[in-house]
C-alpha positions as CSV (number, residue, x, y, z in Angstrom):
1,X,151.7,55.9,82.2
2,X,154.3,56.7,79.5
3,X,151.7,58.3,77.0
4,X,150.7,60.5,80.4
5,X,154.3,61.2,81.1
6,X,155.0,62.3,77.3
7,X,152.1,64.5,77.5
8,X,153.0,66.0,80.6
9,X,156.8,67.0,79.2
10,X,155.3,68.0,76.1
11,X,153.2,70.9,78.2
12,X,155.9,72.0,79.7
13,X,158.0,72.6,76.8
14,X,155.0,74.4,75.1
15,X,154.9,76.8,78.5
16,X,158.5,77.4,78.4
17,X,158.7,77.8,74.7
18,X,158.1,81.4,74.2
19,X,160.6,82.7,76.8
20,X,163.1,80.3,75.0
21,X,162.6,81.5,72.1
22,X,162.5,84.8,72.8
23,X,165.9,84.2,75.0
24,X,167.2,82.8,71.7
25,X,166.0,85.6,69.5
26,X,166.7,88.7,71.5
27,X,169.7,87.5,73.6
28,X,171.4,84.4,72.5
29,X,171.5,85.4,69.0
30,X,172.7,88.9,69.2
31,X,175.6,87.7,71.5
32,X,176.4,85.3,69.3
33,X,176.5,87.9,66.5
34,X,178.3,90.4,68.2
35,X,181.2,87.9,69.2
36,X,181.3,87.2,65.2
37,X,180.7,91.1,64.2
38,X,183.7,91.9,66.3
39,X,186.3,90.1,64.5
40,X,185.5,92.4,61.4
41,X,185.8,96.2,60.4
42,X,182.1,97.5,59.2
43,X,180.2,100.9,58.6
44,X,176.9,99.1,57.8
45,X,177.1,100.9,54.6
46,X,180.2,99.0,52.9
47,X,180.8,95.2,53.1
48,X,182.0,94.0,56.0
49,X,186.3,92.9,56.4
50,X,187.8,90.1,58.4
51,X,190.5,91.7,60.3
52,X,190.8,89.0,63.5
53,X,191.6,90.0,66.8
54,X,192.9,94.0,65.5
55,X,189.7,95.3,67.4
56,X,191.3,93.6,70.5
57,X,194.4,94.8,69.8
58,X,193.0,98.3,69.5
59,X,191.2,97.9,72.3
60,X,193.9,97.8,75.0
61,X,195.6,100.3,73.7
62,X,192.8,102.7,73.6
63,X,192.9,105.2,76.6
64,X,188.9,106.3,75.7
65,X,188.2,102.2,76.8
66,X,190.3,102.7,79.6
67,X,189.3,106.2,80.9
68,X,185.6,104.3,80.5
69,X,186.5,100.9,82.3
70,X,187.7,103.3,85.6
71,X,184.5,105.5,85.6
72,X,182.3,102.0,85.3
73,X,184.2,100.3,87.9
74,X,184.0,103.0,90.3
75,X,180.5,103.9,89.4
76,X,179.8,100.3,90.2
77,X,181.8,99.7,93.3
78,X,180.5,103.2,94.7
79,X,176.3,102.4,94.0
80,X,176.5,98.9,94.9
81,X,178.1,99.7,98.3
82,X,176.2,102.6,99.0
83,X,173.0,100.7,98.1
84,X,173.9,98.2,101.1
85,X,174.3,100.3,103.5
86,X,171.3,102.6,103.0
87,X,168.9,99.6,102.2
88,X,170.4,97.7,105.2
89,X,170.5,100.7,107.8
90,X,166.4,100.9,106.7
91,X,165.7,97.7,106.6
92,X,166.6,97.4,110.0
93,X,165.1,100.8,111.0
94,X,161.4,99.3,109.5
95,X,161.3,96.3,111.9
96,X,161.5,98.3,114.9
97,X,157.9,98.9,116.9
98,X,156.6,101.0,114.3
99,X,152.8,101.4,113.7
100,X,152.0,98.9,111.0
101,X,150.4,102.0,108.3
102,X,153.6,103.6,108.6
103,X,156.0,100.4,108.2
104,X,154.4,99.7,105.1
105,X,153.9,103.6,104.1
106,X,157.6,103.8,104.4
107,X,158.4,101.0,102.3
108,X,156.2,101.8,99.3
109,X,158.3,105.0,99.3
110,X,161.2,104.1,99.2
111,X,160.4,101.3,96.7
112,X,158.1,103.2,94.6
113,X,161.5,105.2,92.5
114,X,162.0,101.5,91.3
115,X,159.2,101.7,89.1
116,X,159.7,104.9,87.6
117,X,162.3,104.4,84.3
118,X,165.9,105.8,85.2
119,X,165.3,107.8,81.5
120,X,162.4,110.3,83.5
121,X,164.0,110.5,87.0
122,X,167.6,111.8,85.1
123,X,165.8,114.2,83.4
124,X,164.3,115.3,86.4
125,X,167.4,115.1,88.9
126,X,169.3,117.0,85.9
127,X,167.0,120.0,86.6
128,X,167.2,119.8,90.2
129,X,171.0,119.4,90.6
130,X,171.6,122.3,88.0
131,X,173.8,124.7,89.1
132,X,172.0,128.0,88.6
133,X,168.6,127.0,88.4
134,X,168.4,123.6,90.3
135,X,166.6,123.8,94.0
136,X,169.1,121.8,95.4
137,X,171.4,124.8,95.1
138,X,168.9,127.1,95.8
139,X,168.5,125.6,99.3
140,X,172.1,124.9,100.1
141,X,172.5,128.7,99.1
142,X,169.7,129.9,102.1
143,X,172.0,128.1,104.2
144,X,175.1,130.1,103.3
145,X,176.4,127.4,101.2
146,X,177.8,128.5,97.9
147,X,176.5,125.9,94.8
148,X,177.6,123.5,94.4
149,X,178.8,122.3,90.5
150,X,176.9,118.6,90.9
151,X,177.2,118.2,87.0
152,X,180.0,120.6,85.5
153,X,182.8,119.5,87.9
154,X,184.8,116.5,87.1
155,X,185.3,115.6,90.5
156,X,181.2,116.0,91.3
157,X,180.1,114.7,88.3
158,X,180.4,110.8,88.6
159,X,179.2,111.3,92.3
160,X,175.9,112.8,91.5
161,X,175.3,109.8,89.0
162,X,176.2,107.9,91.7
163,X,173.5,109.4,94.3
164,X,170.8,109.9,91.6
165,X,171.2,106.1,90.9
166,X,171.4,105.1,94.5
167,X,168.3,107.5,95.1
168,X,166.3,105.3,92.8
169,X,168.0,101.7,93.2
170,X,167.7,101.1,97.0
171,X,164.3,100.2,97.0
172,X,164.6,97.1,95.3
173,X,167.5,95.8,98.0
174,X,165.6,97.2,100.6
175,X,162.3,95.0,100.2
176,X,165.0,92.3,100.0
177,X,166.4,92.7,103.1
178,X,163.5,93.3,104.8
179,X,161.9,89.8,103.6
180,X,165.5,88.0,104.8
181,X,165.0,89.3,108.1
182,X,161.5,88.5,108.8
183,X,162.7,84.7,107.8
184,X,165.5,85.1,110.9
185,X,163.7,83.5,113.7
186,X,162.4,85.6,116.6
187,X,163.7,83.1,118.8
188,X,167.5,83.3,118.2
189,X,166.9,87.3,119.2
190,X,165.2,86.4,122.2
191,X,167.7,83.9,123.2
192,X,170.5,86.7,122.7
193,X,168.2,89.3,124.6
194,X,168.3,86.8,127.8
195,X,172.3,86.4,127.1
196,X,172.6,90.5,128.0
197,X,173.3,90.7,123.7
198,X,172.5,94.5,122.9
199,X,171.7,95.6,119.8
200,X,174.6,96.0,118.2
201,X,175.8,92.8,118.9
202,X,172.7,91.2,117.6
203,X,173.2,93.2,114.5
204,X,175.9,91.6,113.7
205,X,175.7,88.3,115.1
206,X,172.7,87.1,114.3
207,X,171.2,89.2,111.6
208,X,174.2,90.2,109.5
209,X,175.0,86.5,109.3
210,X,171.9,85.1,108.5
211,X,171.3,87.6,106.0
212,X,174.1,87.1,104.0
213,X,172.5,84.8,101.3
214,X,170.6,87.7,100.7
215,X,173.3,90.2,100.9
216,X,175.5,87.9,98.2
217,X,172.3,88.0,95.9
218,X,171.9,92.0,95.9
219,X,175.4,92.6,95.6
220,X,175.6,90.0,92.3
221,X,172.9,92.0,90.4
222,X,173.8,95.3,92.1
223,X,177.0,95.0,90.3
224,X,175.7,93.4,87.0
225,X,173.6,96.4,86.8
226,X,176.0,99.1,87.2
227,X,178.0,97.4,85.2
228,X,175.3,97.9,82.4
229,X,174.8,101.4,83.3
230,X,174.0,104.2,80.8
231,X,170.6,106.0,80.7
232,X,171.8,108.3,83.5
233,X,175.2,109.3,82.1
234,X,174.3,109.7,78.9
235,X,170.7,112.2,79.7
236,X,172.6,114.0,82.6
237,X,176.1,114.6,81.3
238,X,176.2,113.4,77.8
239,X,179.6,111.6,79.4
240,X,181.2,114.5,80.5
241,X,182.4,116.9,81.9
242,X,185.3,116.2,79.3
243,X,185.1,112.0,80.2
244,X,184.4,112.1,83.6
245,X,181.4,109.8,83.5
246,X,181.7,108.3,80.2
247,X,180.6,104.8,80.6
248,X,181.6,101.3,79.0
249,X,178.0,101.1,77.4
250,X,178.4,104.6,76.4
251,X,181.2,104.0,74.6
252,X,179.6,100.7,72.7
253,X,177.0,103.4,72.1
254,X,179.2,105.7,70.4
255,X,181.3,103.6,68.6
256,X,178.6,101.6,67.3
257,X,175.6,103.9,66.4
258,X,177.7,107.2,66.6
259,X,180.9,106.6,64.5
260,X,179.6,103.2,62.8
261,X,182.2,101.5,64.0
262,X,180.2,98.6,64.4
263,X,183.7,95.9,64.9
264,X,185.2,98.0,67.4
265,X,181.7,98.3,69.5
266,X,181.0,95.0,69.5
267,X,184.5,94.1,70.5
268,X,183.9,96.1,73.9
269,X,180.2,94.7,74.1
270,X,182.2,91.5,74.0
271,X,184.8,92.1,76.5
272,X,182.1,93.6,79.1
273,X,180.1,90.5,78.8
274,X,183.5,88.9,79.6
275,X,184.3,90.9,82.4
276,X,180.8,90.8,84.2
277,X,181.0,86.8,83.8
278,X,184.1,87.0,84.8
279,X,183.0,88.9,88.1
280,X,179.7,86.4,88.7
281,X,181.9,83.7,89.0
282,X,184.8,85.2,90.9
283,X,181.2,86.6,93.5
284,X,180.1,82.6,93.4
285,X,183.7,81.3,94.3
286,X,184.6,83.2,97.0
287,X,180.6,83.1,98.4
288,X,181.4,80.0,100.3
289,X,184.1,81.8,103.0
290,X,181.1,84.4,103.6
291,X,177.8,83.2,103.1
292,X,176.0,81.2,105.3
293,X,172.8,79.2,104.3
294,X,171.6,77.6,107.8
């Protein structure tokens, strides 16, 4: 039974053994590196120098990390919120008496921009939200509307990044929320239904409740994400206009590969991987006073 037993661990390990080591190769190790690389000054070219915690320093002081931390944050804040709403409000909208071809017509297209790399859809919603030549102009302009400067304005700019991404990103919170509220038993509605509940008041206390578990887990990696954000930015507006929509990865980007600055980048790769553990465990702390498992 113990020679069985052995045997049986010693599969599993073999199963799990190439996603450990390639957690260890492509994620653990480079972390690991970067919290190292960032305690020295390096161009790649000339040997590297031990200069402590002066990245850091610099760091705080900077007002391009800054300007960068404020456009991620409100990126992030602005995409995750939006993607709740508009996944929810569907979500909802699906399970009504729909025919079944179209419920599940409707949900492959919404989902299907999920599969579809960010890199191609912002070079695609760059073209459409151009100024002169984009049709989204062209059709606010048959309506007497005068264009609108989606990418050249730095009050527009960080909003269209925000739609494009939203445009794409719902999907995947949508077919979430969906799933959480098939699981709500029938029953409870029924039993409100009988009670005179409408609606609205079923909406929010029965289904908003129950589907909070699910809500906590979108909003987690809804932020995580954004956090991380930078194909859109960077292909749409190359970070401006001016900073408007310069990014934290953008800047790691930039500092890094752009300037060589390899110390300095990997001092902000390090403090973003801060701050987004930072946020996971605040999320998972303060779950408990809103999200309800039974």
């Amino acid at each position: 039974m113990a020679g069985l037993r052995r045997k049986e661990a010693l599969t599993a390990y073999l199963f799990i053994a190439p996603t450990m080591l390639g957690y260890l190769v492509f994620i653990a190790g480079p972390m690991v590196s970067s919290l190292g690389m960032s305690l020295f000054e390096w161009d790649i070219v000339s040997k590297p120098q031990f200069i402590g915690l002066e990245n850091y320093a610099f760091l705080i002081q900077d007002p391009g990390f800054r300007t960068a931390f404020r456009n991620t944050a409100t990126f992030a804040a602005l995409v995750v919120s939006l993607n709740l709403v508009v996944a929810l409000s569907l979500a909802v909208a699906l399970q009504r008496n729909l025919p079944t071809i179209l419920r599940y017509y409707y949900r492959t297209a919404f989902f299907l921009p999920m599969v579809t790399s960010m890199a191609s859809i912002s070079i695609v919603l760059g073209f459409l939200f151009h100024k002169e030549l984009g049709i989204i102009n062209y059709y606010l302009g048959l309506l007497g509307i005068p264009p609108a400067p989606w990418l050249t304005s730095t009050s527009w700019a960080l909003f269209t990044i925000v739609l494009a991404t939203v445009w794409k990103s719902f999907g995947f919170d949508l077919i979430l929320f969906i799933a959480g509220i098939q699981n709500i038993p029938r029953h409870l509605y029924e039993a409100a239904e009988i009670d005179g509940a409408n609606g609205w008041h079923q909406f929010w206390r029965i289904t908003l409740p129950l589907l909070s578990p699910t809500i906590f887990f979108a909003v987690v990696v809804g932020l995580i994400s954004s956090f991380q954000v930078f194909d859109q930015a960077f292909i749409m507006t190359r970070g401006g206009p001016g900073d408007a929509t310069r990014t934290l990865v953008m800047v790691i980007y930039e500092d890094a590969f752009a300037t060589l600055r390899m110390g300095y980048g990997s001092a902000i790769a390090t403090v973003l991987f801060l701050m987004i553990l930072g946020m996971t465990i605040l999320q998972f702390r303060v779950s408990s006073k809103w999200v309800h498992y039974g």
